[in-house]
N, C-alpha and C positions, 0 to 999 in steps of 0.2 A: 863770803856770803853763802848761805848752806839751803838757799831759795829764793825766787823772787816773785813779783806780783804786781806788774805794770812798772819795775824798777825798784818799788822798793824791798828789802825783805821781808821775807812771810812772816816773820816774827814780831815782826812793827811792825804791821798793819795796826795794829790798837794793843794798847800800854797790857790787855793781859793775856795776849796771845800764845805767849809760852806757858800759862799756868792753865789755860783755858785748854792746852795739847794735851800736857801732864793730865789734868784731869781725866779727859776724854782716856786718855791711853788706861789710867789706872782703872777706871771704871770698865774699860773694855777687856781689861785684865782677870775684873774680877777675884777680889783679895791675894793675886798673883803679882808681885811687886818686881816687876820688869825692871830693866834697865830704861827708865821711861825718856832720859834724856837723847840715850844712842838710837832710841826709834822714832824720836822727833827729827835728830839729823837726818837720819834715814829716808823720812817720807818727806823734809824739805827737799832735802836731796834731788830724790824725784820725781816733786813739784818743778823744779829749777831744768831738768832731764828732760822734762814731757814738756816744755816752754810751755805753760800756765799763764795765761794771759788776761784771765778772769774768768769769775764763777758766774753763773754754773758754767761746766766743762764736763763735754758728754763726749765719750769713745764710743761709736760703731762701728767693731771690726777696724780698720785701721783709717778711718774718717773720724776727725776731731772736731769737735763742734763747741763754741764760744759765744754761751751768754744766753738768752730767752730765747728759745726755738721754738717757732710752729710747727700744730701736728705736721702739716704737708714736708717740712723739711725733714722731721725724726723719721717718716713712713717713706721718703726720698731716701734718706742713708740707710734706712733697714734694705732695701729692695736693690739699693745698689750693693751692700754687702750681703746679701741670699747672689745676689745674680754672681757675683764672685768665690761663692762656694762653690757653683755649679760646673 
């Protein structure tokens, strides 16, 4: 399994999600024809690495956050990562 997403692979989530990646990746390429499959493993990879547990999925500083967040919680983990710079 090269990522997952509540158990199942990222890539079955829906019938065209590896063509829906390739896309994305080519177009982000910009007429620059990547290796698009080795950078799909890639960022499953690290879907699967970073335990992804569903979207949305927001990093502050080293706080992970899972799923619709209130401002009060986004302005909670920003203030507790400033207080940890300091």
């Amino acid at each position: 399994m090269i990522g997952s997403l509540g158990g199942k692979p990222v890539l079955q989530i829906h019938a065209n999600a590896q063509i829906a990646a390739r896309a994305y990746l080519c177009a982000d390429a910009q007429g620059h024809h990547p290796d698009t499959d080795a950078q799909i493993k890639q960022l499953t990879a690290w879907v699967d690495q970073a335990g992804v547990q569903g979207l949305p999925m927001i990093w502050i500083h080293d706080q992970r956050l899972v799923g619709k967040q209130i401002v009060k919680s986004l302005e909670a983990a920003l203030d507790r990562a400033q207080l940890r710079k300091q």
